[in-house]
N, C-alpha and C positions, 0 to 999 in steps of 0.2 A: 511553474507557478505563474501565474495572473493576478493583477490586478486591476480590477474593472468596478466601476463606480465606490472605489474606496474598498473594494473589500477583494478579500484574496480568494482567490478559485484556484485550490490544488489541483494540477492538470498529469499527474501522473498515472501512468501505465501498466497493468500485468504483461508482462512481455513471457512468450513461452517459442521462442525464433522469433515471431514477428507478434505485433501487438494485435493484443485482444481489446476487447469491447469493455472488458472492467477495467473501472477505475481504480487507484488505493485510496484517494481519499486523504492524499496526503500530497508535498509537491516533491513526491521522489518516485522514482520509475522502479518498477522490481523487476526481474527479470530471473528465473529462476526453471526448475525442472517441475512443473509443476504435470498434474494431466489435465489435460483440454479436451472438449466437447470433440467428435467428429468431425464438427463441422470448424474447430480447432477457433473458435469465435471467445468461445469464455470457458471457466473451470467447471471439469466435471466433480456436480454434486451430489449426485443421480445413486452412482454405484456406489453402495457401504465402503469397498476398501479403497476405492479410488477417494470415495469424500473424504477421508481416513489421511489418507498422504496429504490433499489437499491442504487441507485443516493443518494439519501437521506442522508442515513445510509455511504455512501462513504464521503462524504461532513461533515457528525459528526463527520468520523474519522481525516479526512483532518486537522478539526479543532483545535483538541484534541491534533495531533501531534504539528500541531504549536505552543500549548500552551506549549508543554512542552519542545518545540525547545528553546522558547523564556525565558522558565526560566532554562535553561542548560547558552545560552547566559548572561542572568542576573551572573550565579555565577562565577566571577570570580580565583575562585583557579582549573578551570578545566582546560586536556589537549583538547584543541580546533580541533587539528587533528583528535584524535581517537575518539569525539564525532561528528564532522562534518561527518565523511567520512560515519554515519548511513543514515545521510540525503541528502545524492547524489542522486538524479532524475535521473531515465536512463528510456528509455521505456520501456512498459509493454507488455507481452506474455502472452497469443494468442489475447486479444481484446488493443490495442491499444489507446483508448479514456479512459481507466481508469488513473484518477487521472488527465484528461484534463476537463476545464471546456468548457461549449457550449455555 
């Protein structure tokens, strides 16, 4: 994560071996089995069953984070700033729709 003129820039990662060109959109790195374009740059969305896992496996993480959002939130002796500002939502580069639901 970044902060630059006051405001935070999630600087995290789809890592599939080595990092891709999307963003999350958040300031945490993913890093998972996901399938990658040919050219292994970004997520294949192209193929029905490949968008299919894709989606999929985005939606487990989705999950995962809120579970642990929500027991960050449970524990009260934490500083709320510097664990919120992981969880800013800002848009995602180069594809847009990730982390949106359809």
């Amino acid at each position: 994560m970044k902060f630059q003129n006051n405001q935070i820039i999630p600087c995290g990662q789809i890592f599939i071996g080595l990092s891709t060109h999307q963003s999350t959109g958040l300031g945490i790195h993913i890093h998972s089995q996901f399938i990658p374009t040919i050219e292994r740059e970004n997520l294949d969305f192209q193929n029905p069953y490949i968008k299919q896992w894709n989606k999929e496996i985005l939606k487990s993480i989705g999950k995962i984070i809120r579970l642990i959002y929500d027991q960050i939130i449970l524990d009260q002796s934490q500083d709320y700033n510097s664990i919120l500002a992981i969880y800013s939502f800002l848009p995602t580069i180069p594809n847009l729709n990730i982390g949106l639901s359809e």
